[in-house]
C-alpha positions as CSV (number, residue, x, y, z in Angstrom):
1,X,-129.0,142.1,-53.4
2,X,-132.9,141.6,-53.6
3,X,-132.3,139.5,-56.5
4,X,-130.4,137.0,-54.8
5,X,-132.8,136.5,-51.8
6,X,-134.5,133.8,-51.8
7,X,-138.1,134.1,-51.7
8,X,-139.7,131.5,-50.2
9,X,-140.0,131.2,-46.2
10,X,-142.7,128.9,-44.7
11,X,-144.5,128.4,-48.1
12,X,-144.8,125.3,-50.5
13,X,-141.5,125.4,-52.7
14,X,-143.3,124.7,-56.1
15,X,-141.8,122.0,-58.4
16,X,-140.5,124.5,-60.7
17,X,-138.2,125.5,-58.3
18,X,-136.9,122.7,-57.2
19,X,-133.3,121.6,-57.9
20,X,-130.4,119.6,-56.6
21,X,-128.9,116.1,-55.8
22,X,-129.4,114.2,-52.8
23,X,-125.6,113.9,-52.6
24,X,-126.1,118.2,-51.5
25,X,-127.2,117.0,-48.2
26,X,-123.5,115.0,-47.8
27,X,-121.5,118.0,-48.6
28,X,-124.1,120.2,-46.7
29,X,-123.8,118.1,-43.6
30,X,-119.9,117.0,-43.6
31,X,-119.2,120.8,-44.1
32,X,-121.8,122.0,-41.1
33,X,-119.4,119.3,-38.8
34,X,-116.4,119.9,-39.4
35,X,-115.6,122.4,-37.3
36,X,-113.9,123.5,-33.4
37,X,-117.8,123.2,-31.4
38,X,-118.2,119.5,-32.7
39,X,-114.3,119.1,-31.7
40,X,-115.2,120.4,-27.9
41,X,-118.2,118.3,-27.9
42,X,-115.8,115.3,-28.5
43,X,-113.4,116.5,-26.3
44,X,-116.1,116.7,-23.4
45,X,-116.5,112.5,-23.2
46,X,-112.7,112.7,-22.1
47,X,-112.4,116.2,-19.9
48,X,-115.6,114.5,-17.8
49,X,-113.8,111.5,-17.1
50,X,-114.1,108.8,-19.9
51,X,-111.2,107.3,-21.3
52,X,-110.0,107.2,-25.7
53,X,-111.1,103.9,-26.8
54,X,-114.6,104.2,-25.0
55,X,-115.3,107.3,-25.6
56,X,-114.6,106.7,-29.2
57,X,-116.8,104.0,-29.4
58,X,-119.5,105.8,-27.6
59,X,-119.6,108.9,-30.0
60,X,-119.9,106.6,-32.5
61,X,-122.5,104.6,-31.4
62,X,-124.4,108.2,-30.4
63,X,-123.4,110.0,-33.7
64,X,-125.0,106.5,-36.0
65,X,-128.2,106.2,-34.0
66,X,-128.7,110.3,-33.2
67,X,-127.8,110.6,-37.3
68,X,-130.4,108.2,-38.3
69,X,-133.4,109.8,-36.5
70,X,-131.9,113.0,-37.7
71,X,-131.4,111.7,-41.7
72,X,-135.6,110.6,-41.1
73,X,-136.4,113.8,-41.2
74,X,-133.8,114.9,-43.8
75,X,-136.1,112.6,-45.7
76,X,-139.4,114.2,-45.5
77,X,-138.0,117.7,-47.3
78,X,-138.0,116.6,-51.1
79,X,-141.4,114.7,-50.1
80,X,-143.4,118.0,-48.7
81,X,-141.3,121.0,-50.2
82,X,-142.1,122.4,-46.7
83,X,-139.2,123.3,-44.2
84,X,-139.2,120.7,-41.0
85,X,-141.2,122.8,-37.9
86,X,-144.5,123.4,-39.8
87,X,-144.8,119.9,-40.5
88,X,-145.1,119.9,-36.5
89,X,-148.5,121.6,-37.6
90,X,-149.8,117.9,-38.2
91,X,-149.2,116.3,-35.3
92,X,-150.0,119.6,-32.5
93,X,-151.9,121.7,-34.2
94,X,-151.8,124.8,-36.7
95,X,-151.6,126.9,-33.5
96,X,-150.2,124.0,-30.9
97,X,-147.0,123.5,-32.7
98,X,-145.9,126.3,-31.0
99,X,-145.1,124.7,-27.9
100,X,-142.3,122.9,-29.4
101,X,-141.6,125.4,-31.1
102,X,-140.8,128.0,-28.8
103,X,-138.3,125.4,-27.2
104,X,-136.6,125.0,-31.0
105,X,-136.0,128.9,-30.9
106,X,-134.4,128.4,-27.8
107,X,-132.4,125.9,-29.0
108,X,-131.1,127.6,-32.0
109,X,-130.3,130.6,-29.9
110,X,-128.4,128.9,-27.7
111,X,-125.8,127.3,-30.5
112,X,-125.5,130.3,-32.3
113,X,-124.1,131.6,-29.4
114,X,-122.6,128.8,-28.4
115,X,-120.4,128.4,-31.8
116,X,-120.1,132.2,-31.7
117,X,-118.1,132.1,-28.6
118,X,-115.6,130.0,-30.3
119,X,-115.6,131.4,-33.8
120,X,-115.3,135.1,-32.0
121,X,-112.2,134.2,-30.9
122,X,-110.8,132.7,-34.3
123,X,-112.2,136.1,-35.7
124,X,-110.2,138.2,-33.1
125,X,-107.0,136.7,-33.7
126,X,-107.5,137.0,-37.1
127,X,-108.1,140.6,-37.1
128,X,-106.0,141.6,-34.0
129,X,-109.1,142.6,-32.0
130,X,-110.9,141.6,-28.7
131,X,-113.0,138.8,-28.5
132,X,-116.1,140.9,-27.8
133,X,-115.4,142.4,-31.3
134,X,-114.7,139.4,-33.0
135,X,-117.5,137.6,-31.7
136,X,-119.7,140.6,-32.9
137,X,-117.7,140.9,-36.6
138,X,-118.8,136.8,-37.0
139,X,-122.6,137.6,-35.7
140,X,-122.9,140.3,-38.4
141,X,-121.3,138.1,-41.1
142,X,-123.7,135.2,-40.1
143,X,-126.8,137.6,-40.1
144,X,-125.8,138.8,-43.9
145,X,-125.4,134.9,-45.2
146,X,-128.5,133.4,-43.5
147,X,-130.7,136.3,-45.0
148,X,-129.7,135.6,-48.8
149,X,-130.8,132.0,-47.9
150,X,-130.7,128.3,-49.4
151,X,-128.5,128.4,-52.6
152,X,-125.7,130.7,-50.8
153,X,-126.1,127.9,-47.8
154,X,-125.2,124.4,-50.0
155,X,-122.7,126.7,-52.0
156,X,-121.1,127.8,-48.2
157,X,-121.5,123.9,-47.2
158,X,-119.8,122.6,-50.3
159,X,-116.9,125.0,-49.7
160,X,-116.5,124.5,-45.8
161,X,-116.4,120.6,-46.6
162,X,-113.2,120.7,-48.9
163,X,-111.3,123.5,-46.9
164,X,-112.1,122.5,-43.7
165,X,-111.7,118.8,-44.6
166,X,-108.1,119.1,-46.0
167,X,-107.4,121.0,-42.4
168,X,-108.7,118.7,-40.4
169,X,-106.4,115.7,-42.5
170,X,-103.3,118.4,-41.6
171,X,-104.3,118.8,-38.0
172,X,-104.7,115.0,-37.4
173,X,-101.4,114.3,-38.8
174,X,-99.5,117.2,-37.0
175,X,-101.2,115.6,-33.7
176,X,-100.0,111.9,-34.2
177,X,-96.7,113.5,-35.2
178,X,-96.5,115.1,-31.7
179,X,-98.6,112.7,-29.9
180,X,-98.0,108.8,-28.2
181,X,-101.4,107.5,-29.8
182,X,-100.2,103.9,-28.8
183,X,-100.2,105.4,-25.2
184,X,-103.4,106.8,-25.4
185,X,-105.3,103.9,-26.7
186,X,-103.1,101.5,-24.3
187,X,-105.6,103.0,-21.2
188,X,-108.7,101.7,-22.0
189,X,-111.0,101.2,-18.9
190,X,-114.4,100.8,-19.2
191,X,-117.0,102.7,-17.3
192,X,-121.1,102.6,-17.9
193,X,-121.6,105.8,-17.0
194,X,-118.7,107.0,-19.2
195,X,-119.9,105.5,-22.2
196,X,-123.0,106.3,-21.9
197,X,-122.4,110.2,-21.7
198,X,-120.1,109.8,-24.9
199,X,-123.3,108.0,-26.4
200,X,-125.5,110.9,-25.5
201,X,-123.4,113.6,-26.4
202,X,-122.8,113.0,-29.7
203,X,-126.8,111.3,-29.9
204,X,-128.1,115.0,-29.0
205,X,-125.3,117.0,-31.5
206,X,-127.4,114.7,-34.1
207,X,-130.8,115.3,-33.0
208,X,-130.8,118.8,-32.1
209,X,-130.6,118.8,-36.3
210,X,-134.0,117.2,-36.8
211,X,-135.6,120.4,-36.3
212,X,-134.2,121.8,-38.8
213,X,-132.9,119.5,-41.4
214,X,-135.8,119.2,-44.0
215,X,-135.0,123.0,-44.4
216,X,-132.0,122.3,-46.3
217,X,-133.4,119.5,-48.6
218,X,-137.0,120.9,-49.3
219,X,-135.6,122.3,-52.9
220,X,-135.3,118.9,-54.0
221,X,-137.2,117.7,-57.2
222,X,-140.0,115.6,-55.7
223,X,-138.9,112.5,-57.8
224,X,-135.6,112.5,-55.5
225,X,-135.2,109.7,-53.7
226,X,-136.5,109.2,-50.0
227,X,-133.4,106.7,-49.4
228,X,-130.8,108.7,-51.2
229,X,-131.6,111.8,-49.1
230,X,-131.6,109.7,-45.8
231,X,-128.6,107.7,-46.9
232,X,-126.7,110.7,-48.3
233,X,-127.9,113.5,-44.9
234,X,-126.7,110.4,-42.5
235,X,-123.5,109.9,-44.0
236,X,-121.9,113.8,-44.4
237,X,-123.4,114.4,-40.5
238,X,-121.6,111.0,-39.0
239,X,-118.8,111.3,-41.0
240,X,-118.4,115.4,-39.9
241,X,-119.7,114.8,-36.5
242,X,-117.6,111.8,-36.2
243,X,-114.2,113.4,-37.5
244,X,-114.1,116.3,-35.4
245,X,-115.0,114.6,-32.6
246,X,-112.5,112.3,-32.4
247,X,-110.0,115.0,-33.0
248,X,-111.0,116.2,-29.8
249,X,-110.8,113.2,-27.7
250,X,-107.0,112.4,-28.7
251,X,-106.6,117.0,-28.2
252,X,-108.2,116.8,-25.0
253,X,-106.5,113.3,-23.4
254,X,-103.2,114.8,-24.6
255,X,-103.1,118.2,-23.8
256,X,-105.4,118.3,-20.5
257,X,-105.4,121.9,-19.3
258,X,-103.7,122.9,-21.9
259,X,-107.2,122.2,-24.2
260,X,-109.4,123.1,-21.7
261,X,-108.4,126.4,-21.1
262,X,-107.9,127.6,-24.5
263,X,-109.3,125.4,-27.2
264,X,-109.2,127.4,-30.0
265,X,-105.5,128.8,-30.0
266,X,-104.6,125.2,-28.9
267,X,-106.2,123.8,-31.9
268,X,-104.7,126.5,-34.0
269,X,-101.1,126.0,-32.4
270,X,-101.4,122.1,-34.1
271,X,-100.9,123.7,-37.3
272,X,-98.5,126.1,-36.9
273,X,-97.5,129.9,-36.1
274,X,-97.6,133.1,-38.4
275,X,-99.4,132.5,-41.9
276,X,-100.6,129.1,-40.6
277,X,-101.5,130.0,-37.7
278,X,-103.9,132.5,-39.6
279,X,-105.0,130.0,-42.0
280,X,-106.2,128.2,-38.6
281,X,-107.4,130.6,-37.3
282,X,-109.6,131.1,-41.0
283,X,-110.5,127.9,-40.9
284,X,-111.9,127.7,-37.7
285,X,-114.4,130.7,-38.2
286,X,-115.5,129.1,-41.3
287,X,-116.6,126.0,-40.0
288,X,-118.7,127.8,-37.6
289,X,-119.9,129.9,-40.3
290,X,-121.6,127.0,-41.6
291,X,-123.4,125.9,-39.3
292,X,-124.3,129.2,-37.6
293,X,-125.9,130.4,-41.0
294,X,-128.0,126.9,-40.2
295,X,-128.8,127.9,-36.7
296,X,-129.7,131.5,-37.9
297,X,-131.5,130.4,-40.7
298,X,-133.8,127.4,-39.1
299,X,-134.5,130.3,-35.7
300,X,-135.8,132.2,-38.4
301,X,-138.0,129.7,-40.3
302,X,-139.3,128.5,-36.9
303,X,-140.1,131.6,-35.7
304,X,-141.8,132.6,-38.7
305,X,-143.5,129.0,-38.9
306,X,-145.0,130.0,-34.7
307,X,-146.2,133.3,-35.3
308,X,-147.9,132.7,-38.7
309,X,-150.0,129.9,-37.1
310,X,-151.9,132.8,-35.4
311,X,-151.6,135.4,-38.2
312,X,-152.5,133.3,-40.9
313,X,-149.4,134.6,-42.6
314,X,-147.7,131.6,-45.9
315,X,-145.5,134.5,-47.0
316,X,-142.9,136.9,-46.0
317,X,-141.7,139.8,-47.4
318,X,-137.4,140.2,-47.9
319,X,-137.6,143.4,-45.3
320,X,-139.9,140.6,-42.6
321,X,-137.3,138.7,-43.2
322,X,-134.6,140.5,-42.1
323,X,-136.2,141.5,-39.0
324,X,-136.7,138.0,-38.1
325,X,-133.0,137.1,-38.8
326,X,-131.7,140.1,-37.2
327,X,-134.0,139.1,-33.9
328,X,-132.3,135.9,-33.5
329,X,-128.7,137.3,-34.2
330,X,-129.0,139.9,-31.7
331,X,-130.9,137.8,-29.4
332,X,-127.5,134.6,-30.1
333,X,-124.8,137.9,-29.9
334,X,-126.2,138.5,-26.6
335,X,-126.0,135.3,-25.3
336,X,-122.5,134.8,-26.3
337,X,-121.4,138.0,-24.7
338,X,-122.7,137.1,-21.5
339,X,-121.6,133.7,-21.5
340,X,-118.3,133.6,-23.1
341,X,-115.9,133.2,-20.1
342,X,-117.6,129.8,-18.9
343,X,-118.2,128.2,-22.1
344,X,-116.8,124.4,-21.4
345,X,-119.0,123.1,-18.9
346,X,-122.5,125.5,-19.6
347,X,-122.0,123.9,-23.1
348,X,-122.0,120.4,-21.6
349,X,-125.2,121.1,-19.8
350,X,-126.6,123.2,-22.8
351,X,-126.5,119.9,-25.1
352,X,-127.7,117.3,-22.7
353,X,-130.8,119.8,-21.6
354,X,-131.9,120.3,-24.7
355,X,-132.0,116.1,-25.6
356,X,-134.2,115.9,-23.2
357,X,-137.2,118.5,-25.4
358,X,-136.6,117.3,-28.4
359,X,-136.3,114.2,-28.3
360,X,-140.2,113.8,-27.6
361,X,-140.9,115.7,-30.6
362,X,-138.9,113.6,-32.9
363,X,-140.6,110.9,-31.7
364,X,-143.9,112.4,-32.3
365,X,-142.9,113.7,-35.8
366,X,-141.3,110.3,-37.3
367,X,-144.2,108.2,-35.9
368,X,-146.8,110.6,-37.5
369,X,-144.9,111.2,-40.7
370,X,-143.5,107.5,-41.4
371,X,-146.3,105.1,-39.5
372,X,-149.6,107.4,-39.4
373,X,-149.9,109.6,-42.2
374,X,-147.9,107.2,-44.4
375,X,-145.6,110.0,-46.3
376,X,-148.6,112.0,-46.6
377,X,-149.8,115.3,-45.3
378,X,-152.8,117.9,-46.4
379,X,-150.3,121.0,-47.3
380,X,-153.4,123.3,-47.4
381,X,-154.6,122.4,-43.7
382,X,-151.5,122.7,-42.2
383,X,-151.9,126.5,-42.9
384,X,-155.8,126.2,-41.3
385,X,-156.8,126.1,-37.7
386,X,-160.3,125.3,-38.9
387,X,-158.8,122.9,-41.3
388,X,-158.0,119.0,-40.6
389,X,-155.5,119.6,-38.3
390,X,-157.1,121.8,-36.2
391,X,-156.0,124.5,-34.3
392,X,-154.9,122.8,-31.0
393,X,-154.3,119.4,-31.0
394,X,-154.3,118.1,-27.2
395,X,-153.3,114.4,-27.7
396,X,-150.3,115.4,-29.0
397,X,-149.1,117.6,-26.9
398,X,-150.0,115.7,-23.7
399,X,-148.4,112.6,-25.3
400,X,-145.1,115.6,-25.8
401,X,-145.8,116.4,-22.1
402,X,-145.5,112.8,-20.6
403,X,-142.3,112.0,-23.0
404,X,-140.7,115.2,-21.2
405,X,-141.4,114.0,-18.0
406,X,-140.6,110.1,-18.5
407,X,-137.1,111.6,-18.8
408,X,-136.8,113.2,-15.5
409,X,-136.0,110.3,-13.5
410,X,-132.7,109.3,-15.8
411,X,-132.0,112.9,-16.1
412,X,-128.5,113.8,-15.1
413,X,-127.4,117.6,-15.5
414,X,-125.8,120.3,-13.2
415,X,-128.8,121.5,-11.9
416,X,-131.1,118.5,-11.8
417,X,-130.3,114.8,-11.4
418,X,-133.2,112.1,-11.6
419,X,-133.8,109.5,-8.3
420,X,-132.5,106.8,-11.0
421,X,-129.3,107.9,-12.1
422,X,-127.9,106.8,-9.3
423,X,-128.8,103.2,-9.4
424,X,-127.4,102.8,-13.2
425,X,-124.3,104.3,-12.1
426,X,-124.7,107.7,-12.9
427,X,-125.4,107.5,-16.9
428,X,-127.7,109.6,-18.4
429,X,-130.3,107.3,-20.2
430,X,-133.1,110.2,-20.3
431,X,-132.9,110.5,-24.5
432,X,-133.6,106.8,-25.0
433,X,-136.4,107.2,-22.6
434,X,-137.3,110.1,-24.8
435,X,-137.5,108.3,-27.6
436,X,-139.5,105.4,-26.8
437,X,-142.2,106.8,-24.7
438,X,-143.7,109.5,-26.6
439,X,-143.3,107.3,-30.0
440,X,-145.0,104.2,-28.5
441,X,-147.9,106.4,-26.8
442,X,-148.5,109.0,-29.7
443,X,-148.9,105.4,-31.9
444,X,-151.4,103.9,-29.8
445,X,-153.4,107.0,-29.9
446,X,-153.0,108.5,-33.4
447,X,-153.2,105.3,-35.6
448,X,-157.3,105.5,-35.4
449,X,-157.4,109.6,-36.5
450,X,-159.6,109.3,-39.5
451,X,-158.8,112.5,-39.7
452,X,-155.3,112.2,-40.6
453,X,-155.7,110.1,-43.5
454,X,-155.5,112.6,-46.4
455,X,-158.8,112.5,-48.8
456,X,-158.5,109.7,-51.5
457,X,-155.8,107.6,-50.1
458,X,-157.9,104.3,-50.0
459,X,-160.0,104.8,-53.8
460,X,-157.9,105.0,-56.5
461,X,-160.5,107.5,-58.3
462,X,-159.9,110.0,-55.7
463,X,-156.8,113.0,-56.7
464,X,-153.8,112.9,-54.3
465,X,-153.4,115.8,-51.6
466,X,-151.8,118.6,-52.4
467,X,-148.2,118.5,-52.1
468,X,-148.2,114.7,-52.4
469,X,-147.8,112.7,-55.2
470,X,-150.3,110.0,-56.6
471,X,-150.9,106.6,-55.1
């Protein structure tokens, strides 16, 4: 087993290492999306109130625009070799980047738990147990995956987007053999507010990625190209994200309760009963395996990547890294457990919270990364709080503070709706808000750092920073 664990955590992957096609972050990415939480996700646009044809268009507007930001950062993995949260080092701080940090952990926390709800219950009626067993069977099978690491990950993704593709094709057909789709289509009524929840629901299923997605495409050889990885990571997550999610807006405006109350064994009752039904039933937990081995496996990087800022730690050993994955396994396992009879809604709430943390970071990453540092980053100083960086950078995360609370006002949640939600209708507009703010603030105040230009980029004598290439 030690043999096949990867070695690398937080540290430069050196070019000999390096291997791989762009075209692994399509199958990666179409595999991590196909799959029942993406088809709830969907679903939610209609069980909220929105009606087929709009909500349609607004996932696809959210996936396309939530995709790109997310693809941006996909980008920066063959470029650095570094997974995506310590590049956060540049922008906050060696030891700062722990603030967004410790909001990422959450985040991963709460999907894993999230898609183990669901995927427990495909596990349970697979093996003829109760939920809480099933839900702990998949928790332990996730922890063993995400601790042998990146090669077992593409080889899971490659597989997950053929079989769960070819399910998906069955399940669609099964529905319009079953279903009016003229009908359904036929009652199209247009509501803002409506719309704009599709928009943001599948907008924050693609950026709650960006904090991880470099991690997956940091073993590409350097020379791989910045557009083919964008192009390539945007197209497999759309397409997934975009799939399944319809498949749950025609479920969810057909079968009503019928959804609602049990997703996943009326998803699986599409295809069929006995064998089939177990083939479902397969399928289902797969999918989720996918992208919980993602969600394990970028907790654990980002946890590693907050606590090393203070240690000085670049490597970990196979044993450090099990505790670290077993941490946020339990920690996800937990959270399931507690939370798996109101899944539905607290999921709503779940993904439309956490748009409103990272999208300030995105913002604050891309602008750095694409407009300020130019593609290029000091590898050795992101590892030094005396270093260029620093250890604390207080710009930054003042400029992170203000995009957080520039949202408030156009927040709309369960537990917290902003004064302006109600004049534009009640849609949630907070991510865009998000977006803008931070990037147009952290701009104005970064682009005179001296500091962040790396040695020798304006001579053509001078060497190129580690871990970039040559001018």
């Amino acid at each position: 087993m030690a043999a096949v664990v990867e070695k690398h955590s937080i540290d430069v992957v050196p070019d000999s290492e390096r291997h791989g096609t762009a075209f692994n972050q399509f199958t990666l990415w179409l595999g991590a999306n196909l799959h029942i939480t993406a088809v709830v996700t969907g679903a939610l646009a209609v069980v909220f109130g929105g009606d087929v044809v709009w909500s349609l268009l607004g996932l696809v507007l959210g996936n396309l625009l939530g995709g790109a930001v997310m693809a941006l950062h996909s980008a920066q993995g063959p470029k650095l070799g570094l997974p995506q949260m310590i590049q956060s080092r540049a922008q906050f701080g060696v030891k700062g980047a722990v603030v967004p940090l410790l909001l990422v952990i959450l985040m991963y926390v709460g999907f894993f738990a999230s898609g183990t709800v669901l995927a427990g219950q495909a596990t349970a009626r697979l093996t003829h147990t109760a939920d809480t067993t099933g839900i702990i069977v998949f928790a332990l099978v996730t922890g063993v995956v995400a601790t042998v690491g990146y090669r077992v990950i593409h080889v899971l993704g490659r597989v997950a987007s053929v079989v769960c593709a070819l399910a998906f094709v069955y399940l669609g057909i099964r529905l319009f053999d079953q279903v009016d789709v003229g009908a359904l289509f036929s009652d199209a009524h247009f509501s803002p507010p409506m719309f704009l929840l599709a928009v943001s629901l599948s907008a924050s299923w693609q950026l709650a990625f960006g904090p991880y997605v470099a991690d997956y495409s940091r073993y590409l050889p350097r020379t791989t190209s910045g557009k083919a990885t964008f192009w390539w990571t945007l197209a497999g997550s759309a397409l997934g994200s975009q799939w399944s999610m319809a498949f749950g807006v025609l479920v969810a405006a057909s079968a009503g309760d019928r959804f609602v109350d049990n997703q996943v064994g009326y998803v699986v009752s599409l295809g069929g009963a006995g064998l089939a039904a177990s083939f479902f039933y397969f399928v289902i937990a797969l999918g989720k395996l996918t992208v919980n081995v993602l969600n394990t496996y970028g907790g654990f990087m980002s946890m590693v990547t907050g606590i090393s800022g203070f240690r000085g730690q670049r490597e970990l050993s196979r044993r450090g890294r099990a505790v670290y994955i077993g941490t946020i396994m339990v920690a996800g396992t937990v959270v399931a457990l507690a939370g798996k009879d109101s899944f539905l809604t607290s999921f709503k709430d779940f993904l439309l919270f956490l748009l409103t943390f990272f999208t300030p970071w995105s913002a604050i990453n891309l602008v750095d990364y694409y407009l300020i540092s130019r593609e290029r980053y000091d590898l050795p100083a992101l590892f030094d709080p005396d270093g260029r960086y620093g250890a604390w950078r207080w710009d930054a995360l003042v400029v992170y503070a203000v995009g957080l609370l520039a949202q408030l006002p156009f927040l709309a949640t369960a537990f917290y709706t902003g004064p302006l939600v109600g004049p534009l209708g009640g849609a949630d507009v907070s991510w865009i808000v998000g977006l803008v703010v931070p990037a147009a603030l952290y701009w104005l105040l970064a682009r005179g750092r001296a500091s962040d230009r790396p040695p020798g980029e304006k001579t053509e004598d001078s060497p190129a920073p580690l871990g970039a290439p040559a001018p």
